[in-house]
C-alpha positions, 0 to 999 in steps of 0.5 A: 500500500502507498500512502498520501498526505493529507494536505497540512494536517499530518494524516497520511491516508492510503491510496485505497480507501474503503467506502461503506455507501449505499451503491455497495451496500455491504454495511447496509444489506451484508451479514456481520460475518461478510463485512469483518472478512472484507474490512478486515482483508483491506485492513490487512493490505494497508488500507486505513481510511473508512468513509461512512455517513450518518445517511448511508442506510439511514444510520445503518452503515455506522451502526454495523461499522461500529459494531465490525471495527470492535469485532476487529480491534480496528481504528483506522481514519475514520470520516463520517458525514452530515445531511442536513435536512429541511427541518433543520434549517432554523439550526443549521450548526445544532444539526450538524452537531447533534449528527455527529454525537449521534455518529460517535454513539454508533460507531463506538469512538470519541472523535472522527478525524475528518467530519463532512458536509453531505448537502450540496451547495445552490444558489438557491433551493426550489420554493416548497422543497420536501426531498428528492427522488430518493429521499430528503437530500437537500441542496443547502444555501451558501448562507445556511453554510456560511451565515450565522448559526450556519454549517460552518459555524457546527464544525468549527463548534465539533473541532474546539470540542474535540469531537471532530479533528478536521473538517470537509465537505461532500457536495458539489455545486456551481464552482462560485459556490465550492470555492465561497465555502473554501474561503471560509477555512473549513475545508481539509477534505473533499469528496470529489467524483472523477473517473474515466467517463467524467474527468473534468474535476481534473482536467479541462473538459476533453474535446469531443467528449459530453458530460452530465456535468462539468466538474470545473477542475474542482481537484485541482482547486481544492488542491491549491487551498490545501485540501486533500480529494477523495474519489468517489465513483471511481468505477462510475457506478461499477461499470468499468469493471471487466465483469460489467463490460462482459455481461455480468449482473451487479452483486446481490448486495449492491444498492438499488438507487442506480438502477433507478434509472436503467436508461442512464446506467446502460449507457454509461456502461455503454460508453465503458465498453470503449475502454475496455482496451485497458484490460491487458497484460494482466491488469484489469480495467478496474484496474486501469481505472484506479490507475487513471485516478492515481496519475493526478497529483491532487488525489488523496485516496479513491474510494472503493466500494466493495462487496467481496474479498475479491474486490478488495484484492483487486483494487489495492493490485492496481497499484503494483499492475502494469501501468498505464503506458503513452499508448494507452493514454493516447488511446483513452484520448482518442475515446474521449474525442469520439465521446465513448463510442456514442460519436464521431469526435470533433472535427 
């Protein structure tokens, strides 16, 4: 395992992170026994950062990981995350805090070393806002995190406590925004997604490629004010995997929410399929994937998803499988500007 450093703050973080979120859904739907052997795999090659949420499975993921951890005898760099609802707006810092003493409790431990924002930021939230499509995920106001009584304000209060070492955030929004939030100091930490179908969070938008949205080199950003990034989605929702672009199902445990839209999940692994060229000489295109990520310089750690001991194994084996060379990069480049297999590229 290789490690990085987390901005000024001391901490080294593996390269390999283990995510405990709804899309893997091993610390929501696994059994007891499914999750110490997998947690406990990663742990044993070197991974020492676990990231959880107070929202992944309605509290369920730090329950069993706080259950797992003491199975184990483990305390590696934990990360939890706050959502602030609707109802709370009146008390934006009270919530915050309030959710990570409910977060403590359940994962068994005094502090977190990194505690972050889940709401992204907007201008502005639709009038009548009750919740989205999967639940009460709320886009928060620039005010509801920077004004008085406001987000900020909750993290500053965990950090003087002693109950949150460092602070972050796991939104994205409008760049305005991000960068309105960094200014006020809080942020050592942030989640980002980058992969091989969307890497504008890195780098300028390749020519010829469409994005659902274009991150704006938010990474390179947030590495020019200090913080570390860890990559979410780095297998853009499981398909730049060698068993998706072959016809595999998705694991039993996997969370639903991505099938929720059956359409979008087709074409993504559509779009995949033109880089399965990366699968070769031994290494896989998870691998490869991993591996795309690891190359940018403001990454801290990528965040894994894992369902079985396999994966584990997997992902961590991308740091010792054959790299990427200038061919594949070139070719990567040219999928891009043929948009993944959906165009011509540009003229």
């Amino acid at each position: 395992m290789n490690y990085r450093p987390l901005g000024t703050t001391g901490l080294q973080l593996s390269e390999i992170g283990f995510g405990t979120g709804d899309n893997a859904g091993l610390f929501i739907s696994g059994t007891v026994d499914e999750q110490c052997r997998i947690l406990g795999r990663a742990l044993e090659l070197g991974v020492n950062y676990v990231d959880t949420a107070a929202g992944y499975g309605d509290s369920v993921s730090e329950t069993n990981l706080g259950q797992v951890l003491r199975q184990l005898r483990a305390r590696p760099i934990l990360t939890s995350k706050v959502e602030v609802v609707v109802a709370q707006t009146a008390d934006v810092a009270g919530a915050v805090v309030a959710s990570v003493e409910a977060s403590l409790r359940r994962l068994g431990v005094d502090y977190l070393d990194i505690v972050q924002i889940h709401n992204s930021p907007a201008y502005r939230r639709p009038d009548g806002w009750t919740g989205g499509p999967t639940g009460p995920w709320m886009p928060m106001t620039v005010e509801e995190y920077l004004g008085p009584n406001g987000a900020t304000e909750g993290l500053r209060r965990l950090r003087e406590s002693g109950k949150a070492r460092f602070t972050g955030y796991a939104g994205t929004g409008p760049s305005p925004l991000p960068k309105a939030i960094y200014a006020a100091g809080d942020v050592t930490l942030q989640n980002v997604h980058y992969n091989l179908l969307n890497p504008t969070a890195g780098m300028p938008k390749p020519k010829g490629l469409e994005v659902d949205a274009d991150l704006e080199q938010l990474m390179v950003y947030a590495a020019e004010q200090g913080a570390g990034c860890a990559i979410i989605n780095p297998l853009a929702s499981g398909v730049l995997t060698d068993h998706a672009v072959g016809g595999g199902a998705r694991h039993p445990l996997a969370g639903k929410a991505v099938m929720r839209n059956p359409a979008g999940y087709e074409r993504r692994l559509a779009r995949a399929r033109s880089l399965a060229f990366l699968a070769r000489d031994g290494r896989t295109l998870a691998q490869a994937a991993v591996q795309f990520i690891l190359r940018h310089p403001a990454v801290t750690t990528v965040l894994g998803g894992f369902t079985a001991v396999e994966h584990v194994d997997e992902m961590v084996g991308a740091l010792s499988a054959t790299p990427l060379s200038a061919e594949d990069l070139a070719r990567i480049e040219l999928a891009w500007r043929g948009n993944l297999g959906e165009g011509t590229g540009p003229e």
